[in-house]
LUMBADO-261838 format. One line per 8 residues: number of its first residue (from 0); their letters; for each residue x, y, z negated of C-alpha. Coordinates in Angstrom, 1 decimal. Layout:
BEGIN
NUM = a = X,Y,Z  ...
END
This chain:
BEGIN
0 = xxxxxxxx = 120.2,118.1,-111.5  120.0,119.4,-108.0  119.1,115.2,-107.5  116.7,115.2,-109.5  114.7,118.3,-108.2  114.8,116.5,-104.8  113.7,113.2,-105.8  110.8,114.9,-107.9
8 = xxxxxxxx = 109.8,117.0,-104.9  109.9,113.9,-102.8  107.5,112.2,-105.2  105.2,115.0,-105.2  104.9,115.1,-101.0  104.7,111.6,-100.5  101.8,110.5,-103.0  100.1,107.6,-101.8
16 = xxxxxxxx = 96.3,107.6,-102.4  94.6,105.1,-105.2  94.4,101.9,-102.7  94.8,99.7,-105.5  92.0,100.4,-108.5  94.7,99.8,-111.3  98.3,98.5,-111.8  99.6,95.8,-114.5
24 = xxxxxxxx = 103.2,94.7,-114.8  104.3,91.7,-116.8  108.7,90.9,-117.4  111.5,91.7,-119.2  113.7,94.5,-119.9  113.7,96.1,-115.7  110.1,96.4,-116.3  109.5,97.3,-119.8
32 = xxxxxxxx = 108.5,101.1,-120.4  109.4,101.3,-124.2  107.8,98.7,-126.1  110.5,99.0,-128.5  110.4,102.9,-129.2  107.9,102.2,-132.5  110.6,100.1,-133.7  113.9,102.0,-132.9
40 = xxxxxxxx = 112.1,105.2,-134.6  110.9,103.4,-137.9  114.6,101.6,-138.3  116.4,105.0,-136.9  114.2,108.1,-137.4  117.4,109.9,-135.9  117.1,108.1,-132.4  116.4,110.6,-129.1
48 = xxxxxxxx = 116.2,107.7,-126.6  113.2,106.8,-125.0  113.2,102.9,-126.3  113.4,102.2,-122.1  116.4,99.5,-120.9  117.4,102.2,-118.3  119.5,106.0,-118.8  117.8,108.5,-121.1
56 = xxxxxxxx = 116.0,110.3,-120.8  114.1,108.8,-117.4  111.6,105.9,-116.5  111.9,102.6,-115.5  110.6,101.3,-111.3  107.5,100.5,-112.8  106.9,103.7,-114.0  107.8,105.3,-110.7
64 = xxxxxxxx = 105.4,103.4,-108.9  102.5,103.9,-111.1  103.0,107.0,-110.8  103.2,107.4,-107.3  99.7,105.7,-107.2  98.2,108.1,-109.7  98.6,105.3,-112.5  100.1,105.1,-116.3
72 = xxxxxxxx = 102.7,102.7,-116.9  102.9,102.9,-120.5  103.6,100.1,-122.8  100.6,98.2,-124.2  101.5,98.5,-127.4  100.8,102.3,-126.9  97.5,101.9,-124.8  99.1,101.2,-121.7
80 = xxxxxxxx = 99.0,98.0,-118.8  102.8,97.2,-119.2  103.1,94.0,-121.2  106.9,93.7,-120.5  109.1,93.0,-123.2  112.9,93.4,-123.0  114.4,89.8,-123.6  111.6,88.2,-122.5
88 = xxxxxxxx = 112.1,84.8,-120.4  109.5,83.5,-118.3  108.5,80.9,-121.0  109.7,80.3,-124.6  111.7,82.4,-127.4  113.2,85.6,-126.2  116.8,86.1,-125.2  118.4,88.6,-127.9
96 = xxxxxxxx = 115.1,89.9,-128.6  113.7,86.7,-129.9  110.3,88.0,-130.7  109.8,88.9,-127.4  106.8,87.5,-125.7  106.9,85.7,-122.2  105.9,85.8,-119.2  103.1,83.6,-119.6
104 = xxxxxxxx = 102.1,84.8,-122.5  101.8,88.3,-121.2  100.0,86.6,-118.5  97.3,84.7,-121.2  97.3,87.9,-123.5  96.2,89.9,-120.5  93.7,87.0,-119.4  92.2,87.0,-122.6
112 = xxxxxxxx = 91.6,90.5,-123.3  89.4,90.6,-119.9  87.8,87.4,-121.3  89.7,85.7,-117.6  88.3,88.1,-115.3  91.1,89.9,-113.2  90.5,93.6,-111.9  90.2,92.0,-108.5
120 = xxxxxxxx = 91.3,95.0,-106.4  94.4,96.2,-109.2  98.1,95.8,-108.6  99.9,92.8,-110.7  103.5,92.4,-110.6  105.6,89.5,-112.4  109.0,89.8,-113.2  111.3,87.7,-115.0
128 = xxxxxxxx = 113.8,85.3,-115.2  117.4,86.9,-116.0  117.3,86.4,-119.0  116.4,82.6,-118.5  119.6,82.5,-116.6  121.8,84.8,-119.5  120.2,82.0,-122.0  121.2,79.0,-119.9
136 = xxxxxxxx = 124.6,80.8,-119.7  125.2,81.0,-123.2  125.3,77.1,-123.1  121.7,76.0,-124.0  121.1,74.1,-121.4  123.7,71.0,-120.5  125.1,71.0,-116.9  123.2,67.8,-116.0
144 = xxxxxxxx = 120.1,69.6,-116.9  120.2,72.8,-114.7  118.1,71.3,-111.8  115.3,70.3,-114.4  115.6,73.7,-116.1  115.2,75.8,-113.2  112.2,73.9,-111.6  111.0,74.5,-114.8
152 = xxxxxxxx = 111.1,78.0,-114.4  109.4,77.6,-111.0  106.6,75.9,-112.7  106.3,78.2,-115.4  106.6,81.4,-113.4  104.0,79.9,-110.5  101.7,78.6,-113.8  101.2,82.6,-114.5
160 = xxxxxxxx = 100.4,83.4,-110.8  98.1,80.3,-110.7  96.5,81.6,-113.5  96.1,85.4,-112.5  94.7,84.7,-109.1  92.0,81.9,-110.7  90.8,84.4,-112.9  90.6,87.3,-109.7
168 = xxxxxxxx = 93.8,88.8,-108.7  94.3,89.5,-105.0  97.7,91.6,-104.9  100.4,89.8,-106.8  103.8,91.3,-106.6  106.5,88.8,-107.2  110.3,90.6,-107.0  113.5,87.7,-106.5
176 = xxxxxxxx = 115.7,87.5,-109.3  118.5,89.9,-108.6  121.8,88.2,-109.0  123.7,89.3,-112.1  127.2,89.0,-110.4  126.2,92.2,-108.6  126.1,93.8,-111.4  129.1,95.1,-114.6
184 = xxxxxxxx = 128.6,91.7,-115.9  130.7,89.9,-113.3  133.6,91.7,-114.7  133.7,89.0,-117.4  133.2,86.4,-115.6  135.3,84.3,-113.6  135.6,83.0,-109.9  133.8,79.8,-110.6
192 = xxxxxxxx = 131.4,81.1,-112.5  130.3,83.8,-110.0  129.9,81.5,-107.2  128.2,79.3,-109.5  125.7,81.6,-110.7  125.1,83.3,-107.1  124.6,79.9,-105.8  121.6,79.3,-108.7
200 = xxxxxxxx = 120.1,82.3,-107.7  119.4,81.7,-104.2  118.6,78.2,-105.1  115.9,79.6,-107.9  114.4,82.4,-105.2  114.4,80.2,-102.4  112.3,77.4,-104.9  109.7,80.0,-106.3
208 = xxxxxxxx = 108.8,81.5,-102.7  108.5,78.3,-101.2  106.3,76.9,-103.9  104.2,79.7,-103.6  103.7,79.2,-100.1  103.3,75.7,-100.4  100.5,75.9,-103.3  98.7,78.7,-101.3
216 = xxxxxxxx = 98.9,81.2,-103.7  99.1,84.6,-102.2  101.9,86.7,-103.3  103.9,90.1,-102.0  107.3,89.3,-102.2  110.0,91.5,-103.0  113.8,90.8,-102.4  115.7,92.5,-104.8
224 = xxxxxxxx = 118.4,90.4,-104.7  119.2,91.3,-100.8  118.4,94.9,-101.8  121.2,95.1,-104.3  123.2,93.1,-102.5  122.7,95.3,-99.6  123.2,98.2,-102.1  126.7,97.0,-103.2
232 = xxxxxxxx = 127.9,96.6,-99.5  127.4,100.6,-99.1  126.7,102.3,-102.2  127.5,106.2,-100.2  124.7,105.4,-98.2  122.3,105.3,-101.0  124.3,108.6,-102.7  125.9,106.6,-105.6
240 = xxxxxxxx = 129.8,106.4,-106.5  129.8,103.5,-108.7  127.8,100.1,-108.3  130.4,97.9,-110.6  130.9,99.6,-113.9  128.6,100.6,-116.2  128.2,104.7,-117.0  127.2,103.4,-120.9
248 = xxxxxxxx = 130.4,100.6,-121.5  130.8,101.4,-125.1  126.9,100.7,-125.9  125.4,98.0,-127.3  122.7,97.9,-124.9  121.1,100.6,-122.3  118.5,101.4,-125.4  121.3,103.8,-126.2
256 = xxxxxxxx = 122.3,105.1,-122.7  121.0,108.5,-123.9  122.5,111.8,-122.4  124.3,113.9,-124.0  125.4,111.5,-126.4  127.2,109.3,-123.9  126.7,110.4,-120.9  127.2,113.5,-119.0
264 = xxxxxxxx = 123.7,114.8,-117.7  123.8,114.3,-114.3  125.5,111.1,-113.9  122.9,108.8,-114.2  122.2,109.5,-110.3  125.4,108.5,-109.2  126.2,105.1,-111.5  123.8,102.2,-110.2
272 = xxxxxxxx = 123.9,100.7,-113.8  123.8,102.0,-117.7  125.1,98.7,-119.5  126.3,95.3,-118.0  123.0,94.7,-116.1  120.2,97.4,-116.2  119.9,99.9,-113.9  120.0,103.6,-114.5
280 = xxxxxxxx = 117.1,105.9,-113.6  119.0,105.9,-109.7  118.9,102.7,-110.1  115.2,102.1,-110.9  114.6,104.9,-108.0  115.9,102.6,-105.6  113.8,99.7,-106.8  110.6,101.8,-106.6
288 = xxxxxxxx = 111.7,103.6,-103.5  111.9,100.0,-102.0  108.5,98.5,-103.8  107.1,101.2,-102.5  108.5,101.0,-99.1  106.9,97.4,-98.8  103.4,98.2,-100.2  103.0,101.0,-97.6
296 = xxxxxxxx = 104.8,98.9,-95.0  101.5,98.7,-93.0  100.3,102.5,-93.2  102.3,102.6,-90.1  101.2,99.8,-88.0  97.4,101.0,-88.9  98.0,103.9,-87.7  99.4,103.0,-84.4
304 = xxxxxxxx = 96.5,100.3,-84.6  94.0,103.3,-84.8  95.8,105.4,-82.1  95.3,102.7,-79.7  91.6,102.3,-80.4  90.7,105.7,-80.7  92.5,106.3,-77.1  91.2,104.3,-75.2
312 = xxxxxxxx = 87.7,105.5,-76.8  88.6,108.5,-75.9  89.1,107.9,-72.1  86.0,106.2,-72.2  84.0,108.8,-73.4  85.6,111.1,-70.8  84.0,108.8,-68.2  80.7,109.0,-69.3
320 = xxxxxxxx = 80.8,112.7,-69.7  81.6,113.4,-66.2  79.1,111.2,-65.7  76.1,112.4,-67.4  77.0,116.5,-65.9  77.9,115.4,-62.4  75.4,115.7,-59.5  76.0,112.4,-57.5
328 = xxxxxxxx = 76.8,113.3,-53.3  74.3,111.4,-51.4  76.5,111.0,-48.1  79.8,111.0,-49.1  82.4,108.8,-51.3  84.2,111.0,-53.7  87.6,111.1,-55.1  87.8,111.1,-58.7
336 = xxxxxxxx = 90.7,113.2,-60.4  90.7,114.0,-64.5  93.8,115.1,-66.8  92.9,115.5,-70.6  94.6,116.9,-73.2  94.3,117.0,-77.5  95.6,119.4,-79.6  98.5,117.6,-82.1
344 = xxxxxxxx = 96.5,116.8,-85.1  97.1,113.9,-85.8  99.1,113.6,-82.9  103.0,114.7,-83.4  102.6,115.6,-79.2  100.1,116.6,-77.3  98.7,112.9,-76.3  98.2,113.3,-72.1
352 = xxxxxxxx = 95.5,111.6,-70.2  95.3,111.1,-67.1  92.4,109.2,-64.6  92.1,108.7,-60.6  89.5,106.8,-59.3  86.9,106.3,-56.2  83.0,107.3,-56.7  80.9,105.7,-54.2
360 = xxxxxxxx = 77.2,107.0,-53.8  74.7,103.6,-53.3  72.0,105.4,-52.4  70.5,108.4,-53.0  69.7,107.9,-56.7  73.1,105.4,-57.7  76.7,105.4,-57.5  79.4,102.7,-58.1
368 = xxxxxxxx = 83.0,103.8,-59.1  86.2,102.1,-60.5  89.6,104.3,-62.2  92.9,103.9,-63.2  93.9,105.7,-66.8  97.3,106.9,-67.7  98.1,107.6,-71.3  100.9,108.9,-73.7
376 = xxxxxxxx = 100.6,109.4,-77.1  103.1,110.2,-80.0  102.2,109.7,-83.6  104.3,110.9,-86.6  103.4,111.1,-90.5  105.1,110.4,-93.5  105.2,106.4,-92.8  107.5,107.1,-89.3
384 = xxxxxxxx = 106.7,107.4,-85.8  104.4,105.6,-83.0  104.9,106.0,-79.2  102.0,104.7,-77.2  101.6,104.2,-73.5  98.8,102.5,-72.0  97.3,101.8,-68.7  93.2,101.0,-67.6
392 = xxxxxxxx = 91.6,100.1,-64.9  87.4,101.0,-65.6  84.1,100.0,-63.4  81.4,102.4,-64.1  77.9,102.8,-62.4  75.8,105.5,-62.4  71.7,105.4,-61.4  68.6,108.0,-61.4
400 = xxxxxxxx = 65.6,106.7,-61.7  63.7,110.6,-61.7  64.2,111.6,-65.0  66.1,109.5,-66.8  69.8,108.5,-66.0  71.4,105.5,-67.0  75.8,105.1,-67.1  77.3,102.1,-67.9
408 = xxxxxxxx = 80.8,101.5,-67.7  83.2,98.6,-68.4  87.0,99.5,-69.1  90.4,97.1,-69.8  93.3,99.2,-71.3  97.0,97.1,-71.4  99.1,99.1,-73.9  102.4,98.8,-75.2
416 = xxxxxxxx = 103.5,100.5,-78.8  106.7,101.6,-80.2  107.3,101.8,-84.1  110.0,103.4,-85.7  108.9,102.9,-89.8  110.6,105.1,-92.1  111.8,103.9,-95.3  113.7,106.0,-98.0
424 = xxxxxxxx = 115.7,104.3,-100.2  117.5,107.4,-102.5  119.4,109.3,-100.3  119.4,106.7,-97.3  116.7,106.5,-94.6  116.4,103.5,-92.6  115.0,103.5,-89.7  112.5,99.9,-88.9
432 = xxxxxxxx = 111.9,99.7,-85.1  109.5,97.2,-83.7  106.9,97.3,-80.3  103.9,95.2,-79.6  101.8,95.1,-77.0  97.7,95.6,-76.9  94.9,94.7,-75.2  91.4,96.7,-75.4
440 = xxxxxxxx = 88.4,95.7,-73.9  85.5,98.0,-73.8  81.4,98.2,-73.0  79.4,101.4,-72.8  76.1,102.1,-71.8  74.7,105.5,-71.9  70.9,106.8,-71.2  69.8,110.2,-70.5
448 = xxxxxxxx = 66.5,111.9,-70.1  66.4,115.1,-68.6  63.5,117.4,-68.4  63.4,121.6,-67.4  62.7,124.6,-68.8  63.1,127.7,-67.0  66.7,127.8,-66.3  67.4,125.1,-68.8
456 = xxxxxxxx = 67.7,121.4,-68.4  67.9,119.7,-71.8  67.2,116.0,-73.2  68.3,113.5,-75.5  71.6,111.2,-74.7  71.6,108.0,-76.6  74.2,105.3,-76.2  76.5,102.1,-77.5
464 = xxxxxxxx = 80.0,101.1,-77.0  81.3,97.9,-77.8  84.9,97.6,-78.3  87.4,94.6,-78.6  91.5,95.0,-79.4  93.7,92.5,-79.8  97.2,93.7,-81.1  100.3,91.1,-80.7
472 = xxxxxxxx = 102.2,90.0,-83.5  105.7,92.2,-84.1  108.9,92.1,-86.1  110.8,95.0,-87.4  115.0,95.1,-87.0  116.8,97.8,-89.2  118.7,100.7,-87.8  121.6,99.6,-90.1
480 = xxxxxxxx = 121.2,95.8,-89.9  119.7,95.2,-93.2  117.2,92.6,-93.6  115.6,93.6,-97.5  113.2,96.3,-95.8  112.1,94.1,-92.4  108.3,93.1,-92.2  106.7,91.2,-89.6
488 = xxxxxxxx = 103.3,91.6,-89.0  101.1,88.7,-87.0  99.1,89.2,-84.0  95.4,90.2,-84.9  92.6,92.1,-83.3  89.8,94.4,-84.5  86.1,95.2,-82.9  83.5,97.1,-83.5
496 = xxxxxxxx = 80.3,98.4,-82.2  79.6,102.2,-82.1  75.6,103.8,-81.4  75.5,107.7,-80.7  72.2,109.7,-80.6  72.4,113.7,-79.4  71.3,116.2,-77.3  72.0,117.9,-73.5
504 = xxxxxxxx = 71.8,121.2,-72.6  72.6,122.4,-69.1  72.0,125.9,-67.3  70.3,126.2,-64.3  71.1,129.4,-62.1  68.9,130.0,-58.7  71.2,132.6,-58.5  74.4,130.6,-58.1
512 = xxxxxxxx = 73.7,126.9,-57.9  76.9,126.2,-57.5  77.8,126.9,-61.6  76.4,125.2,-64.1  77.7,125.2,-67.7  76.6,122.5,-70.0  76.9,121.6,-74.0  76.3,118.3,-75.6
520 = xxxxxxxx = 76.2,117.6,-78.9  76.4,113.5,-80.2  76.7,111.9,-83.6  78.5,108.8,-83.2  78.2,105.6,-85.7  80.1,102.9,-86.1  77.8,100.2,-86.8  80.4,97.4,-87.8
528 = xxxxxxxx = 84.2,97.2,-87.7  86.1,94.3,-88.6  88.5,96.2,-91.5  90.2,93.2,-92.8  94.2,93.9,-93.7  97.3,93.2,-91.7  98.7,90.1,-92.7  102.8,90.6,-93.6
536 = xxxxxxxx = 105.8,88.8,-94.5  109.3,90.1,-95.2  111.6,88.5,-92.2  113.5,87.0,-95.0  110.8,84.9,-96.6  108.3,84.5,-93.6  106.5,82.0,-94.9  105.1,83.7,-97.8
544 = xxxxxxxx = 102.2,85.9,-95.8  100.3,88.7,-97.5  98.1,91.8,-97.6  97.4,94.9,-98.8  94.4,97.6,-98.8  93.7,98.7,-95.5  92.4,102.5,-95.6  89.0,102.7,-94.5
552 = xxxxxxxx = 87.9,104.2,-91.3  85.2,106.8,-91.4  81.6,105.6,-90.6  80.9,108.5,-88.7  81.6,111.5,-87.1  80.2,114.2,-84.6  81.1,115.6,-81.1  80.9,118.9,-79.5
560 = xxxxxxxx = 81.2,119.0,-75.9  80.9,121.9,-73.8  82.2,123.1,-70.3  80.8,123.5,-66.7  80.3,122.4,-63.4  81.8,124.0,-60.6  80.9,123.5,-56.4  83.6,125.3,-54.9
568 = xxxxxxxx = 82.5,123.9,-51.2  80.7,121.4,-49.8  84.1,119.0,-50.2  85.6,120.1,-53.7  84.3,120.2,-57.5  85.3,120.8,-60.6  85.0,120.5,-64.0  86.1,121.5,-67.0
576 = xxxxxxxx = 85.3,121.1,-70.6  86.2,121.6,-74.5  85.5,119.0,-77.3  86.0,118.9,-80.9  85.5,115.9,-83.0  84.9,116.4,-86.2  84.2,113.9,-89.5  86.5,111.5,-88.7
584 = xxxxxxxx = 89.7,111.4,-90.4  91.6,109.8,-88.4  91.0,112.0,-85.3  89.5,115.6,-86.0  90.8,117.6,-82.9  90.2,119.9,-79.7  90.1,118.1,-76.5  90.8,120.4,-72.8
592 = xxxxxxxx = 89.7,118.3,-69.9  89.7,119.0,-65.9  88.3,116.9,-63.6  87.6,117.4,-59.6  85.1,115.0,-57.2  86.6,115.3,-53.9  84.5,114.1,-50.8  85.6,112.6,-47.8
END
């Protein structure tokens, strides 16, 4: 029970937010929530299971991943979006449950009760087609007439997809076919057979995903096959004992995998199976552990995405700010020297930030400069960890014409990112590495008009940065060499345009001229952003490319800057400063900067 506490915990840390607006799931018995319970109560008011294909008490994947995304996965039948049916094959009568309805017309049912318009932005997964295989098994379908039958579950199967993504659907999840010689019922079957059957499977899998790149339809693909497979190798790893028997041999079915009544409580999280082929509720753990795994597989990316772009942003904005409260030398060139630091949040380190570069007064009123930035950043959240490292090279101009100041500055950052994904499968972590390099390309222009009061100097700051990333395609290897959890990601890019509007205040001491403290305070917008998805695909089946939601970046958000200027001789000065940046989401932090102009 210990187990259980620790999975249940787990769930409760890790809860994704709503991306998707609703989820529906269409199959057979590994998705099907209890459909049947109605009728095993009225023919058996004595029965304690749950009506579920799985150990009992417990739920089925599809109920842990609904879950997880603050959804219901209850049968329709009793109000809920699962229309799985145990026994249902992807078209025609049922297997043993011969009432069962299929695939497609789960598919149709659903269709028509929306009158054919799809929750565009829901989750829809399709699985089926073991018991297509158990029926074709059992001799009703002639040896000559495999190859026919299985393309015909290909067409049927893609018929539904067709169908759901005509009427609206955008996020179709489509699991492989997991092969049922990795599971109790190879025990009764012999040499021939197995090979024979393993050999179908592939061939089947192989067949759908191609033909669903091939027609265009858009589908997330999930290899369950490989992941069992991969399961069977290693079963320790995952915190399981036994991946070829079942813990339930002596029942008819896992409908009557109940504990207590023939099993000891407990063991269900350390057999992978109940009866000959359906998993327990470990088993179903690992499936939604894994679906999971792949829907969030590009939290991580995004968020080393928005690392880079809010870094180099950052440096930027550094730049300008020691532009707008620095008093230009008339006769001298100037060394330019900053170091900034953030506090963690959302950083896992304190990100460093350091800049060197050469001021050069013009003229009395205008000065022309160029840097070179140095940056480190870590990242860690509950999707793994991101190691950045960048370097830039800026031009930046500076020019008084009396009262009103204009900066402009023009900066190209050449980064380089390492991912280290996280995916927890049970007990087993696997660790996805991948790196890609970046390129950012940024425009800011700044004006500032100044005018005095006493010993205040005060005016508005206004000003727009363009900004332009393009990200390089990566591939992720497994720390343990497994391939069911590997993503690729293509290269892409994202721009956007970003207006601020605030306010300067500076002191003015006759006293000491040589201090002058300063706060400004900006509210930055981000006027368009291109927010479309990463595109994926699973290493294993490359060719079948898809997305899924992207969170949102906030809008806006607001900047405090304060600090002051120090002359500490003709030759040397400094100056130092605090930010915070609050409103945005992805970066709400404290900022320490020190920079010194050095003449010579």
């Amino acid at each position: 029970m210990d187990k259980v506490c620790c999975l249940v915990a787990a769930l409760s840390v890790q809860t994704a937010a709503a991306d998707y607006s609703d989820m529906f799931f269409f199959g057979d018995s590994l998705s099907d929530s209890g459909t049947y319970l109605p009728f095993l109560l009225s023919t058996n008011p004595n029965y304690t299971g749950e009506g579920k294909f799985t150990t009992s008490p417990g739920n089925v994947w599809a109920e842990n991943i609904a879950e997880r995304y603050g959804f219901n996965a209850s049968p329709v039948n009793q109000g809920g979006n699962n229309y799985a049916q145990g026994g249902a094959r992807i078209q025609g009568e049922g297997y043993s449950f011969t009432t069962a309805m299929s695939l497609v017309d789960q598919v149709d049912t659903y269709l028509g009760s929306v009158n054919g318009q799809a929750d565009h932005n829901a989750l829809y997964s399709l699985w089926a087609g073991g018991n297509d295989f158990l029926w074709m098994l059992e001799g009703n379908v002639a040896a000559a007439d495999v190859p026919a039958y299985l393309g015909g579950m290909v067409a049927n199967n893609m018929g539904a997809i067709t169908r759901l993504e005509g009427a609206g659907a955008q996020y179709i999840l489509l699991p492989s076919i997991p092969d049922i010689t990795n599971t109790p019922t190879a025990s009764s079957l012999s040499a021939e057979q197995i090979a024979q059957i393993s050999t179908l499977t592939k061939s089947y899998n192989q067949q759908l995903f191609i033909q669903a790149a091939a027609s265009g339809v858009t589908v997330i693909p999930m290899d369950i096959d490989r992941l069992f497979t991969e399961l069977q190798a290693n079963p320790t790893q995952y915190g399981l004992l036994n991946t070829t028997t079942a813990l339930c041999p002596t029942v008819e079915s896992a409908l009557f995998c109940i504990e207590g009544e023939t099993y000891t409580a407990g063991d269900e999280w350390l057999y992978a199976f109940a009866d000959f082929a359906h998993p327990t509720v470990a088993g179903h753990q690992l499936i939604s552990d894994y679906v999971y795994s792949m829907l969030n597989g590009s939290a991580l990316a995004n968020a080393a995405n928005q690392l880079t772009i809010n870094e180099s942003a950052t440096v930027q904005q550094n730049l300008h700010t020691m532009l707008r409260n620095t008093h230009i030398a008339e006769s001298a060139d100037n060394l330019w020297i900053d170091a900034n630091i953030s506090s963690s949040d959302p950083y896992d380190k304190v990100p460093l930030r350091f800049s060197a570069g050469i001021l050069i007064p013009t003229n009395e009123t205008s000065a022309t400069g160029f840097a070179i930035h140095l940056n480190e950043a870590n990242l860690e959240n509950s999707s793994g960890d991101v190691d950045y490292q960048s370097v830039g090279l800026s031009l930046f101009h500076h020019r008084e014409y009396d009262q009103l100041h204009i900066n402009t500055s023009m900066m190209v950052t050449a980064g380089k990112t390492d991912l280290d994904r996280q995916v927890d499968l049970l007990s087993a972590t696997r660790t996805m590495h991948s790196d890609a390099d970046s390129l950012s390309f940024n425009i800011q222009g700044e004006l500032n008009y100044y005018t005095s009061y006493k010993a205040l100097e005060h005016g508005p700051i206004l000003g727009a940065r363009y900004q332009y990333v393009s990200f390089d395609s990566l591939e992720e290897k497994s720390s343990d060499g497994t391939t069911s959890t590997s993503l690729m990601i293509d290269d892409h890019s994202q721009q956007s345009t970003l207006l601020y509007a605030g306010w300067h205040f500076a002191a003015i001491n006759d006293i000491n001229s040589n201090f002058s403290p300063y706060l400004d305070i900006t509210w930055h917008y981000r006027t368009n952003e291109d927010d479309d998805a990463l595109v994926l695909a699973l290493v294993d089946y490359e060719n079948n490319r898809f997305s899924t939601p992207t969170q949102k970046t906030d809008k806006s958000y607001g900047l405090i800057e304060t600090g002051a200027s120090w002359k500490l001789s003709d030759k040397v000065a400094l100056q130092g400063r605090l930010s915070y940046r609050s409103g945005d989401s992805q970066q709400e932090n404290v900022s320490a900067g020190l920079s010194a102009l050095i003449s010579f």
